[in-house]
C-alpha positions in Angstrom: 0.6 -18.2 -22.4 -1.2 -16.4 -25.1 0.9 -16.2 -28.4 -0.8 -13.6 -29.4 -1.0 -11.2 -26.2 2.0 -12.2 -23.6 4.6 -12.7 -26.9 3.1 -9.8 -29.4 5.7 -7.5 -27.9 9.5 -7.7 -26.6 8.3 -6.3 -23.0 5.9 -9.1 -22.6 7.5 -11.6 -24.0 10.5 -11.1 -21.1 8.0 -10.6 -18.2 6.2 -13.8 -19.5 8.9 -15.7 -19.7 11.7 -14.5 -16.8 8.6 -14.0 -14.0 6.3 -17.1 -15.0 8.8 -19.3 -17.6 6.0 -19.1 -19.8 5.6 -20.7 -23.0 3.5 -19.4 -26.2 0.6 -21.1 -26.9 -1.3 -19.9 -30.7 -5.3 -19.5 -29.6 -6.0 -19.4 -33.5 -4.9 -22.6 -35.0 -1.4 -24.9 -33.8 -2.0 -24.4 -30.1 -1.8 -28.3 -29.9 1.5 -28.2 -32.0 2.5 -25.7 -29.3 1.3 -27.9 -26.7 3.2 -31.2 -28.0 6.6 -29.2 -28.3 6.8 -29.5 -24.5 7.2 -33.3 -24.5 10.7 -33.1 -24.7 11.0 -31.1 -21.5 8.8 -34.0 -19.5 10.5 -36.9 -21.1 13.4 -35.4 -19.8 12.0 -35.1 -16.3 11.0 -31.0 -16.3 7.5 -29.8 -15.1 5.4 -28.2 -17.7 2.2 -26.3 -16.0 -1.0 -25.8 -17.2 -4.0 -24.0 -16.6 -6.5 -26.4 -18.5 -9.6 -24.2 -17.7 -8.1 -21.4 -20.0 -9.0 -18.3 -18.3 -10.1 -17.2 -14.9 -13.2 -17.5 -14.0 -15.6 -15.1 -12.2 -16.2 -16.5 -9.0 -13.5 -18.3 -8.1 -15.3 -21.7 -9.3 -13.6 -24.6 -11.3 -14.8 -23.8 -15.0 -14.4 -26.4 -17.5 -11.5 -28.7 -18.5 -9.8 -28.7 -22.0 -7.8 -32.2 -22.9 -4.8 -30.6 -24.0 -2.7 -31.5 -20.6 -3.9 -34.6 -21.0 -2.6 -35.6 -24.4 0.6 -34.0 -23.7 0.7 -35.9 -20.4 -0.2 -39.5 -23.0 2.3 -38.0 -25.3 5.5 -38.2 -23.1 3.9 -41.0 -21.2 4.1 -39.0 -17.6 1.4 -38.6 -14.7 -0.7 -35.5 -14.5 -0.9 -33.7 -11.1 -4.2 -31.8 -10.1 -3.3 -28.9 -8.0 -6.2 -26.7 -6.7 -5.2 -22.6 -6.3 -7.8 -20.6 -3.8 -7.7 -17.1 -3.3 -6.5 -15.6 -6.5 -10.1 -14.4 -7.3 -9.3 -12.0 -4.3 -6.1 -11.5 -5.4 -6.7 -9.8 -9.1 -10.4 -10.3 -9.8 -11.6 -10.0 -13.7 -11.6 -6.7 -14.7 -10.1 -5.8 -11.6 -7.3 -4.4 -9.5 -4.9 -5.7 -7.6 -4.8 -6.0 -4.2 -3.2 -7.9 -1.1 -5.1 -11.5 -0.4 -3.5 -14.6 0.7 -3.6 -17.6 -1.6 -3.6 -21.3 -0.7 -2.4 -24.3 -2.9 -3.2 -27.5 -2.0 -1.3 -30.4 -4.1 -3.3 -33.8 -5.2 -2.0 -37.2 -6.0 -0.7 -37.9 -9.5 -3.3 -39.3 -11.9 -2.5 -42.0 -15.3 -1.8 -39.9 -18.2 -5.5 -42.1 -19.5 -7.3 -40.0 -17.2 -10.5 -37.9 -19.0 -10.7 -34.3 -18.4 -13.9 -34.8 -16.3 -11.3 -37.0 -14.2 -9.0 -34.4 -13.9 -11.3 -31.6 -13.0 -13.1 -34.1 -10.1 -9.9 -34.3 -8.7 -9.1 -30.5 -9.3 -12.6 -29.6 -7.9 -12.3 -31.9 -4.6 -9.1 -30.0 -3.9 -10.6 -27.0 -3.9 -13.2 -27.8 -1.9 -10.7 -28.6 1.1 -8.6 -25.3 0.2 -10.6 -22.2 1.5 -8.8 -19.1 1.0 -10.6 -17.0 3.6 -9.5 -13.2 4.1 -7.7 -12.7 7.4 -9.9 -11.4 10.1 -10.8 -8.0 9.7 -11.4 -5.1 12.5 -14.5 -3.5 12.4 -12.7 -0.3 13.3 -10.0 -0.4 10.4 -12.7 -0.8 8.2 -14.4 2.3 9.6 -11.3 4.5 9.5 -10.8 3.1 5.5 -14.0 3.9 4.0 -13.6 7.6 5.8 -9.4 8.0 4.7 -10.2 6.8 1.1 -13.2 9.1 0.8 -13.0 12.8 0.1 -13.9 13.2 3.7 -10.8 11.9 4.7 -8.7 14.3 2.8 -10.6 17.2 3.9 -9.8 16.0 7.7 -6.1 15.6 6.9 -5.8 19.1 5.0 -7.7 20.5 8.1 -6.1 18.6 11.2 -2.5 19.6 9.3 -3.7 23.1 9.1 -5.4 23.3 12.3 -1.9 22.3 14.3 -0.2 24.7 11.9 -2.4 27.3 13.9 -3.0 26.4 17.7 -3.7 21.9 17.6 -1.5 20.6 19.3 -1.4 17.0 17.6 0.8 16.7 14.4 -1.2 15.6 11.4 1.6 12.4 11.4 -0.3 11.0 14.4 -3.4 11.2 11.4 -1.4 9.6 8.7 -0.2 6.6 11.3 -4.0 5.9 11.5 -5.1 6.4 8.1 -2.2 5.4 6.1 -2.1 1.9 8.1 -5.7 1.3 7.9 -5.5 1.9 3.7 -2.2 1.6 2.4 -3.7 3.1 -1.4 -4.8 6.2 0.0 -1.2 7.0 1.8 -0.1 9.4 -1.0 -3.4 11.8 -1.5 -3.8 11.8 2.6 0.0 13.0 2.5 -0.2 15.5 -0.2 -3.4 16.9 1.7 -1.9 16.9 5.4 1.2 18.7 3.7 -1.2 21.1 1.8 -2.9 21.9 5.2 0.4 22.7 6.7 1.3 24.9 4.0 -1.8 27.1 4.3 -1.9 26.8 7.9 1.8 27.8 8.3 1.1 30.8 5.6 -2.2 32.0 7.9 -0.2 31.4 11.1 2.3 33.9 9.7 0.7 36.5 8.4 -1.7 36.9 11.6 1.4 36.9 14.1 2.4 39.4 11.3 -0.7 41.7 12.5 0.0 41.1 16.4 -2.6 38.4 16.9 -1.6 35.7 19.3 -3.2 32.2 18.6 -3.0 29.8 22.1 -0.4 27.4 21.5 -1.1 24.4 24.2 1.9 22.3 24.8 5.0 24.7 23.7 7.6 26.5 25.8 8.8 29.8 25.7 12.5 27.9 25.4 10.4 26.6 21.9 10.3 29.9 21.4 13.3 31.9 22.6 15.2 28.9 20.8 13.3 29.7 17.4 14.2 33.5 17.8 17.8 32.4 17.3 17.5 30.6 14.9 15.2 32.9 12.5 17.5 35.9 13.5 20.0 33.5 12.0 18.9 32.0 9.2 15.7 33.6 8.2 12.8 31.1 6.6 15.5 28.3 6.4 15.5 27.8 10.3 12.7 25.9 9.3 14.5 23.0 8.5 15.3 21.8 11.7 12.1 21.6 12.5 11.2 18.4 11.6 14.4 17.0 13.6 14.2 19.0 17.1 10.9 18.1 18.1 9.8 21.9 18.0 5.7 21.9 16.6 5.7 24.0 13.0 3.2 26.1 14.6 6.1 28.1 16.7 8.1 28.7 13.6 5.3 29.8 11.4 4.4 33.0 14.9 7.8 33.7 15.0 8.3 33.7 11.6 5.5 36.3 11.3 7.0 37.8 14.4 10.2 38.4 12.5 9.0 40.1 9.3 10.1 36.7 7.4 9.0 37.2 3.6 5.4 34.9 3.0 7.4 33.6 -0.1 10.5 32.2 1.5 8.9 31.4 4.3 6.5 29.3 2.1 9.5 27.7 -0.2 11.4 26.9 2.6 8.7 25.0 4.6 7.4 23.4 1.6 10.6 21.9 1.4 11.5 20.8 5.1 7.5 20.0 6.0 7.2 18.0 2.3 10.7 16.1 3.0 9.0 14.8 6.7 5.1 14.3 6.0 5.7 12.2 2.2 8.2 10.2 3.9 5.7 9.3 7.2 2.9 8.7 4.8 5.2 6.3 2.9 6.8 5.1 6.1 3.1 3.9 7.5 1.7 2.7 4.2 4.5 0.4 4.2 3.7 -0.5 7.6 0.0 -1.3 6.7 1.0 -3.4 3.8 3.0 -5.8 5.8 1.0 -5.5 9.0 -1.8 -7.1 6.3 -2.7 -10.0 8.1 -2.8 -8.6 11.4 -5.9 -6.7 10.5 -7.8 -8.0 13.2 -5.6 -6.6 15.8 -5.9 -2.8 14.3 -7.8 -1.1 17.3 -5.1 -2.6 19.4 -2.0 -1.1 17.0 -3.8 2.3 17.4 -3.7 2.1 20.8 -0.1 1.8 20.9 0.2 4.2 18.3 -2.1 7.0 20.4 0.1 5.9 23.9 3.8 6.1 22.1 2.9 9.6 20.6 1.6 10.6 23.9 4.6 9.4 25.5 7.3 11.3 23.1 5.0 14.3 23.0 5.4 14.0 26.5 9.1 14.0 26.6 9.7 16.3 23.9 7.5 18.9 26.7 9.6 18.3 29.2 12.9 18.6 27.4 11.7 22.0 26.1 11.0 23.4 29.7 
């Protein structure tokens, strides 16, 4: 590694060394010196690794060989091994970020330490014509849903669906982030902060308008839902909200009968700031995690929403009928 860049500092020099057992290297006179002080460690039957191309390239092409593996290899009189390595372009392009993409090594046979650079990069370069490092298979649909989630689009819909079933819709805006958050891991955390703003103002509208006597429709709730939320606000006051996100009963009951019951619009907005933030950052994180592993299985995307759409129907379902 770069003398000058991965050891200027005591932080890099650890990560450098612990992660990749990196050795420094001077780019501005005595990198061979650097080079030759490695023979020890093959004469006595270690591996030393090099990258003899001495940066990444663009494209994911095999850029031009320097000798210095080779003179070490003459040096300590061992074999050189070409090994090809697909996919990292994808992995943390140039002047890029990283991101997930699955990376393929492919392992030659050892070559005399006489061999000439151009040798060593034929056999390099024939690897890596027999190691693709294609993405996995992509669904047209989770590509659709990811350009809308990571655009400002999607966190209008979340701060709107969450504020919309904080009125009257009857889906919770956690159905929204299993979609999203799966389909682009990155965006989990601003579609969660937005689905839990949305709550917040929906919650605070939903209150002050039961406040006035106005009765939104409230499709799928019972009036056990709400005898059961009576209770517990004549008890507890705004903090009955936190058992909403365990007892299955939607946030738009407690916000009406919060208003209902004269509950102050600043506790009641403290208090389901904390219970609603505690559940929605956790599902966001919850399905981002999910999409990162469930990486590779991209292709089969328009089949895990499926699932997704008939489980939530199913416990929505039961939750309705326990309720009744």
């Amino acid at each position: 590694a770069a003398a000058d860049y991965w050891f200027a500092s005591p932080w890099r020099r650890r990560v450098c060394r612990v992660l990749a057992a990196g050795f420094p290297v001077r780019r501005t006179g005595g990198g061979m010196d650097d080079l030759l002080s490695m023979a020890d460690e093959l004469r006595a039957g270690r591996a030393v690794v090099l990258f003899p191309e001495g940066t990444r390239g663009a494209d994911g092409a095999v850029g031009a060989f320097h000798r210095g593996a080779l003179v070490l290899a003459e040096r300590a009189c061992v074999p050189v091994v070409p090994v090809a390595i697909a996919g990292t372009d994808r992995l943390l392009p140039k002047h890029g970020r990283l991101r997930s993409s699955p990376v393929r090594v492919r392992i030659g046979e050892p070559l005399p330490p006489t061999a000439t650079p151009e040798d060593a990069r034929a056999a390099v370069a024939a690897l890596h014509a027999r190691t693709p490092a294609e993405p996995p298979r992509d669904s047209p649909v989770r590509r659709r849903v990811a350009s809308v989630a990571a655009s400002r689009l999607g966190l209008l819909l979340a701060f709107v669906w969450a504020c919309a079933e904080a009125l009257s819709w009857p889906l919770m805006p956690e159905l929204l982030l299993g979609v999203a958050c799966v389909a682009v891991p990155r965006a989990a955390l601003r579609l969660s902060f937005a689905a839990l703003a949305g709550s917040l103002a929906g919650g605070l509208l939903a209150l002050q308008l039961a406040n006035t006597g106005l009765q939104l429709p409230a499709p799928l709730t019972t009036d056990r839902m709400r005898a059961e939320v009576r209770q517990e606000l004549a008890a507890e006051s705004a903090s009955a909200v936190r058992h909403q996100p365990w007892n299955g009963i939607p946030f738009k009951v407690y916000a009406a009968e919060a208003g209902r019951a004269d509950v102050p619009a600043a506790d009641w907005f403290v208090e389901s700031a904390r219970a609603r933030g505690g559940r929605t950052l956790t599902v966001g994180a919850a399905f981002a995690v999910l999409g990162l592993l469930l990486c590779r299985f991209r292709r089969h995307y328009g089949a895990y929403v499926t699932l997704l759409g008939a489980g939530f129907a199913a416990g929505l379902s039961l939750v309705v009928a326990g309720w009744s």
